[in-house]
C-alpha positions in Angstrom: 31.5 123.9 -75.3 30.3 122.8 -72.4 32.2 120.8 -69.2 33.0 117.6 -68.8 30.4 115.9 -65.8 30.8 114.0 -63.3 28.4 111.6 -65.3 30.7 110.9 -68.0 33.1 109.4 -65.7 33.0 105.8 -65.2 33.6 105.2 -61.3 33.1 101.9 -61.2 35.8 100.5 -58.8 37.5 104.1 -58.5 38.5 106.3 -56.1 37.2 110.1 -57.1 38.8 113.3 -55.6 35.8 115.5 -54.9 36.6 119.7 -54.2 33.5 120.1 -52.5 32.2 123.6 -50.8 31.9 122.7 -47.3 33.1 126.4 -46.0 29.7 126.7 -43.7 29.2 128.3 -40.6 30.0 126.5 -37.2 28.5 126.9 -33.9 30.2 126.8 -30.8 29.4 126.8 -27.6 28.1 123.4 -25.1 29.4 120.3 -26.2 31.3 119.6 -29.5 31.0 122.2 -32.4 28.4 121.5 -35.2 27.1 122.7 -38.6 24.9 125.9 -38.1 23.8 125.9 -41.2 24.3 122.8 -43.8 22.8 124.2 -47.2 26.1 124.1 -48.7 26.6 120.3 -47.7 23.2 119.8 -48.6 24.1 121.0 -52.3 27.0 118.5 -52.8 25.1 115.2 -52.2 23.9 114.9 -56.0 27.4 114.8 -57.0 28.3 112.4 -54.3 25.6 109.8 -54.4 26.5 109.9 -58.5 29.8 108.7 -57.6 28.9 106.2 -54.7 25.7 104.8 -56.7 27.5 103.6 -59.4 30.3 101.5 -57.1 33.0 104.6 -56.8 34.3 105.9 -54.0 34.8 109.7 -52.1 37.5 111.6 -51.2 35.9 115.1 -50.6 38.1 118.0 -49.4 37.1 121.4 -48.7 38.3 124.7 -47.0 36.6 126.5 -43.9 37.6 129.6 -42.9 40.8 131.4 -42.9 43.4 129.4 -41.3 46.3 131.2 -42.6 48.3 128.4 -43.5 49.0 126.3 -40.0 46.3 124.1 -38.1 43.7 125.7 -36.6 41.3 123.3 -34.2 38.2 126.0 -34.1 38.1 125.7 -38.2 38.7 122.0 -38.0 36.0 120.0 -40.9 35.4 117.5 -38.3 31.8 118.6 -37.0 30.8 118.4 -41.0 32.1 115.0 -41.5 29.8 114.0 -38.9 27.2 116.2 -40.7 27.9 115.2 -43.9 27.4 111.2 -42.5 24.3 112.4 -41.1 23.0 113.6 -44.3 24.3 111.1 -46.6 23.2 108.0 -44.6 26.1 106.6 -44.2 29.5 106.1 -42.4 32.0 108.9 -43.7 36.1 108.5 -42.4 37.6 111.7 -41.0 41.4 112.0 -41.9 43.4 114.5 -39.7 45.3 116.0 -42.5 44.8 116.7 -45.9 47.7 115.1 -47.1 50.6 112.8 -45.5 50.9 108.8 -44.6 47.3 109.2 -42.6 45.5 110.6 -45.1 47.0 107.9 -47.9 46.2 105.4 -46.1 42.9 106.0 -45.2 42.1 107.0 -48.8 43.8 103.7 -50.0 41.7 101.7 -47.6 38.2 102.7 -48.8 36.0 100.5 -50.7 33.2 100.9 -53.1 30.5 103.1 -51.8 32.8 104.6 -49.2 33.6 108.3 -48.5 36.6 109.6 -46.8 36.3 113.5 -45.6 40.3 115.4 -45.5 40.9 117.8 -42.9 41.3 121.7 -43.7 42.9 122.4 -47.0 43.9 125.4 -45.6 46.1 124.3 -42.9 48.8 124.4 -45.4 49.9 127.2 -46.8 50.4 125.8 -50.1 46.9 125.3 -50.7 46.3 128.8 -51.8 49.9 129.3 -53.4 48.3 127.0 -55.9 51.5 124.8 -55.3 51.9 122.2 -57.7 54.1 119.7 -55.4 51.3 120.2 -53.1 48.4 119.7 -56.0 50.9 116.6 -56.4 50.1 114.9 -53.2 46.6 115.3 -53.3 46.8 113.7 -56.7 48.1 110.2 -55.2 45.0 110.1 -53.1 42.3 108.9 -55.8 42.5 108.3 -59.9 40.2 110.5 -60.7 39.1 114.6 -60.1 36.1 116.5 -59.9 35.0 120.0 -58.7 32.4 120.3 -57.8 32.8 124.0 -55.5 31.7 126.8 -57.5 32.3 129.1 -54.6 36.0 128.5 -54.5 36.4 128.5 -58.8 37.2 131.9 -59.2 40.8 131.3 -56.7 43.4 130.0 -58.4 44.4 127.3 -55.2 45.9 124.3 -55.3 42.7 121.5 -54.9 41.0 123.8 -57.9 43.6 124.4 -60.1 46.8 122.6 -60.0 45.4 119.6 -59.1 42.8 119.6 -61.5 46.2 119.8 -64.3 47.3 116.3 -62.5 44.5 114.2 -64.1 43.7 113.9 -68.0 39.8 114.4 -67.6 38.8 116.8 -64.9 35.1 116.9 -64.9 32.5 119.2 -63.1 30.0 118.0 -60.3 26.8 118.2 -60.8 26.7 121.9 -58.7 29.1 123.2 -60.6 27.3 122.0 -63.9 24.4 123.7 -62.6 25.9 126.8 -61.6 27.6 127.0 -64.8 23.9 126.6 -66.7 22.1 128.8 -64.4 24.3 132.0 -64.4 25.5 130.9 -68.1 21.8 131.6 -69.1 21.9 135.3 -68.0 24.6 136.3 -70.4 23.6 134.2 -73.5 19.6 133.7 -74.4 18.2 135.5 -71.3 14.4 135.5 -72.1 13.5 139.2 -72.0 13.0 141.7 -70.6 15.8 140.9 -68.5 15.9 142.8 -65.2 19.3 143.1 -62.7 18.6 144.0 -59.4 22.0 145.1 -57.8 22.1 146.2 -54.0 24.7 146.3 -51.0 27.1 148.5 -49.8 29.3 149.8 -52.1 29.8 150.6 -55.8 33.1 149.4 -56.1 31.7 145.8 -55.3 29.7 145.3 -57.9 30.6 147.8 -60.6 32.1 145.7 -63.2 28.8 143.1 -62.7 26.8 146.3 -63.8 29.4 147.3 -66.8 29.2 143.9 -68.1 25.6 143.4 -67.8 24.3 146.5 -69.2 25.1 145.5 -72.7 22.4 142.7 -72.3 19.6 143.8 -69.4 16.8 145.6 -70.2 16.5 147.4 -66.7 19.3 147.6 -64.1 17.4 148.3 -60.6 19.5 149.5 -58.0 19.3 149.8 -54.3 20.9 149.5 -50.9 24.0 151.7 -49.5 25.1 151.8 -53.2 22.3 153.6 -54.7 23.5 156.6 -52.9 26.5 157.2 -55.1 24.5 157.4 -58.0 21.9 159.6 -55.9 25.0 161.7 -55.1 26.3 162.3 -58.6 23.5 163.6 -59.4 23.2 166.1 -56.8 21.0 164.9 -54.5 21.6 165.5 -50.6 22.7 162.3 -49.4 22.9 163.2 -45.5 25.1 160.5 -43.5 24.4 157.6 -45.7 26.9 155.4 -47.2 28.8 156.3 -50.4 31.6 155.7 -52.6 33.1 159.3 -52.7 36.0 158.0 -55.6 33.5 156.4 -57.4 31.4 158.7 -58.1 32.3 159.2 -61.8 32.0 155.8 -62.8 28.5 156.2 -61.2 28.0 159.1 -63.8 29.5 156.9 -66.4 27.3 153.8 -66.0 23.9 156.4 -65.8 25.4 157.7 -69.7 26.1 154.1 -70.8 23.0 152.7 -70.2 21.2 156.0 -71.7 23.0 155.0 -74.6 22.3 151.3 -74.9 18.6 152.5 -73.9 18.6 150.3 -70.5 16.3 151.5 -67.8 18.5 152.5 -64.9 16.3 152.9 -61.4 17.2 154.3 -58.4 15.7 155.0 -54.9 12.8 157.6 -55.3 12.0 157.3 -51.3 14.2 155.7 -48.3 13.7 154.9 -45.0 15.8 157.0 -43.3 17.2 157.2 -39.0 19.4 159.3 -37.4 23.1 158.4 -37.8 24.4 156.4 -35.2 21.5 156.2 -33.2 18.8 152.6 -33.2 15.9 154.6 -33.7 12.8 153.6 -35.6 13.2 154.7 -39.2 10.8 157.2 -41.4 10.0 157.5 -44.8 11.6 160.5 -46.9 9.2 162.3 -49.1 11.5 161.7 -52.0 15.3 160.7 -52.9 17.1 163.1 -50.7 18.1 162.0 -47.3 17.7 164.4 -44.6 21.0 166.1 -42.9 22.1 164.6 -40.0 20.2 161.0 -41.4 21.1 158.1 -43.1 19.0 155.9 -45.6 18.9 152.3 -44.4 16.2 151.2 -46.2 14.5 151.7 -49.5 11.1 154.0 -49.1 7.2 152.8 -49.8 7.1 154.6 -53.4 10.5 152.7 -54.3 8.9 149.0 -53.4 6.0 149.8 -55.5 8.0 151.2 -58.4 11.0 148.3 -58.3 8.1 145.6 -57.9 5.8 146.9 -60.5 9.4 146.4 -63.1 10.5 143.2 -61.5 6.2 142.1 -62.3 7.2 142.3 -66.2 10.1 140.4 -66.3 11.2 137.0 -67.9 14.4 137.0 -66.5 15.9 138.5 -63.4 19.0 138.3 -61.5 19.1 139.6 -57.6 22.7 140.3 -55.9 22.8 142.3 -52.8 19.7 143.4 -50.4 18.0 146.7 -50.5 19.3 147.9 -47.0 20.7 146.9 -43.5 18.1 144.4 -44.0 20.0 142.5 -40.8 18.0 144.6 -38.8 14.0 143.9 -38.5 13.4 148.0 -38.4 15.1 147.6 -42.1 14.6 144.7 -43.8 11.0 145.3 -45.6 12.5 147.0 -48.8 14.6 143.4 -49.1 11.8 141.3 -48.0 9.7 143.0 -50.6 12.1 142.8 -53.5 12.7 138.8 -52.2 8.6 138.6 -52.5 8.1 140.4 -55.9 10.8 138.5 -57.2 9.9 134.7 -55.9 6.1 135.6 -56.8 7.1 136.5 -60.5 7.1 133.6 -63.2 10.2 134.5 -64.4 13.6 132.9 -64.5 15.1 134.1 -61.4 18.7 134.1 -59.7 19.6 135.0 -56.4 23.5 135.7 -56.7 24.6 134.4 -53.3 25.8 136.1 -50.2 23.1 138.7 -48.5 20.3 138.6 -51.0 20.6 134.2 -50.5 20.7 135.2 -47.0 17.1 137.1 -47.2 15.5 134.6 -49.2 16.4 131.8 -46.5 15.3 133.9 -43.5 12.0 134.6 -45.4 11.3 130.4 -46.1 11.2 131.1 -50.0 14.4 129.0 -51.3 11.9 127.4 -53.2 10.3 130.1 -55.0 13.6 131.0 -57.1 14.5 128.9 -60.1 18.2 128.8 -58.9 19.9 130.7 -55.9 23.7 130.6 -56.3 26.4 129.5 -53.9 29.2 131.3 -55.5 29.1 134.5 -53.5 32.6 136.1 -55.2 32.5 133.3 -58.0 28.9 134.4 -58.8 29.9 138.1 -59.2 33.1 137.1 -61.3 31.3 134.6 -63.8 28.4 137.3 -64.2 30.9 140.2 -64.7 32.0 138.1 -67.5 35.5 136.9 -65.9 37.4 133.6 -66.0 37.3 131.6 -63.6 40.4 129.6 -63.1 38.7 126.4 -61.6 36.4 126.7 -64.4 38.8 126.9 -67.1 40.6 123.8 -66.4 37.9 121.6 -66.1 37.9 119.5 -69.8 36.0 120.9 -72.3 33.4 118.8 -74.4 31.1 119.6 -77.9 27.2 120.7 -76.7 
């Protein structure tokens, strides 16, 4: 089965609810706030030119930040409906409420080809109660639904889940859809070898991704502040680096399971190491222990070459999470490497989101990935083989 699209709707003459993903960064500072960065407005004008092309109409709505429930003006999605205008070419309406007589009448006074952007669905605390009187009043404000924010799917909220239960044919948008095909690849007909690159901070973040991918990988490559853990459990010093002490046996765990299914499992065989709590320069290790006193920030020389030289003989590779504190210039050339060997490959790659999508947009190479995710927490729950309630309620059709 696969999900009902926003191109099997017929908007002629309709008004569509679009849950869009317009939870971007703002900047502050002189004059009025605006959009730092717009990717993730960027991403949902597919889905909203579909509807306006063929003579429907928009109501988006989206979340931004954490409002906890009550108005907030710094996390107001004003400065993106001017954005969103911008990008879109056209005039969109800003309603000062999500729901209420302002919001229904603005939505009840658009016409064809016109897009009306709600304020904060946050600002009301039922939003993520997943309140159905809430999902109730959103419902009056167009005839038909679509969701088209992967990166909010995996909440059960109001504007992704009850309110998709108000309408009899609640389609995805042409992100979602993409999202859904992209990541849906990995875990069913992944051209192999199939190689997971997993990095970040801790274990505990991504350890059911690694449990449920191990079964159909062919290498699992793993770096950054986690790989320590693993490093740990098997005895090596670790110095002051970051690791997941009560994780340690699941660490042990995952190294037997994938002996077992006969999956390569790499670790760090080098770091770059500094002083703990200190900005100094870092040095290379001579091997995987990290020296008292130290911590590893940064995967070593020998480790690029030996992660690249796998990543070079893949078909199919999904990266989540950078290969140090690659924030920091001093540490950033195990990521950057990783991005490169990766985006240079002629593989079908993902970039899962978050800090590893973050790397490949400092770097320029967006382009040289076959599909970077914007689910962040929906990517990781999707791959780890999870439903995700704003998934799961979109209609199902036959392939």
């Amino acid at each position: 089965m696969k999900k009902l699209s926003v191109t099997d709707l017929d908007v002629r003459g309709e008004r569509v609810f679009v849950r869009v993903d317009h939870n971007v960064p703002l900047q502050t500072g002189d004059g009025a706030p605006r959009v730092a960065d717009d990717r993730r407005i960027a991403e949902s004008l597919p889905t909203l030119r579909s509807i306006l092309d063929r003579g429907g109409s928009v109501v988006a709505a989206s979340h931004l930040g954490r409002p906890k429930g009550r108005p907030d003006p710094s996390q107001s999605l004003a400065p993106v409906a001017r954005r969103l205008s911008e990008l879109l070419g056209r005039p969109v309406e800003f309603a000062p409420d999500c729901v209420g007589p302002e919001a229904s009448s603005r939505a009840a006074a658009l016409r064809p080809g016109g897009v009306l952007l709600l304020e904060n669905l946050r600002f009301h605390k039922q939003e993520e109660a997943d309140d159905e009187g809430f999902a109730r009043e959103l419902s009056g404000l167009a005839s038909l639904y679509v969701n088209d924010a992967f990166g909010s799917a995996h909440r059960a909220h109001a504007s992704v889940h009850a309110l998709a239960r108000c309408y009899p044919r609640p389609a995805a948008g042409l992100l979602m859809d993409k999202e859904l095909s992209s990541l849906g690849r990995l875990l069913a007909g992944a051209a192999r070898p199939f190689v997971v690159i997993v990095g970040g901070a801790k274990v505990s973040d991504k350890l059911d991704l690694m449990e449920h991918l191990i079964a159909r990988c062919d290498t699992l490559i793993v770096g950054g502040g986690m790989a320590f853990t693993f490093l740990r459990a098997l005895g090596h010093e670790i110095g002051q680096s970051l690791v997941d002490r009560d994780k340690e046996m699941e660490a042990r765990d995952l190294m037997t399971l994938a002996a077992v299914k006969g999956v390569s499992l790499l670790l760090p065989e080098d770091h770059m190491e500094a002083k703990a709590g200190t900005r100094e320069k870092g040095r290379p290790t001579s091997g995987p222990d990290v020296s008292p006193g130290y911590m590893g920030l940064d995967i070593g020389p020998k480790t690029v070459a030996a992660f690249s030289r796998e990543i070079g003989k893949a078909k199919t590779i999904l990266w989540n999470g950078p290969m140090g504190r690659f924030e920091d210039p001093a540490f950033a050339a195990g990521t950057q490497a990783v991005a490169r060997a990766v985006g240079g490959s002629s593989s079908f790659s993902v970039v899962g989101g978050g800090d590893s999508a973050a790397a490949v947009k400092a770097l320029g190479m967006e382009s040289a990935f076959s599909h970077i995710s914007t689910g962040g927490g929906a990517s990781l729950e999707f791959l780890s083989g999870k439903t995700l309630p704003g998934v799961a309620v979109l209609m199902d059709v036959p392939l």
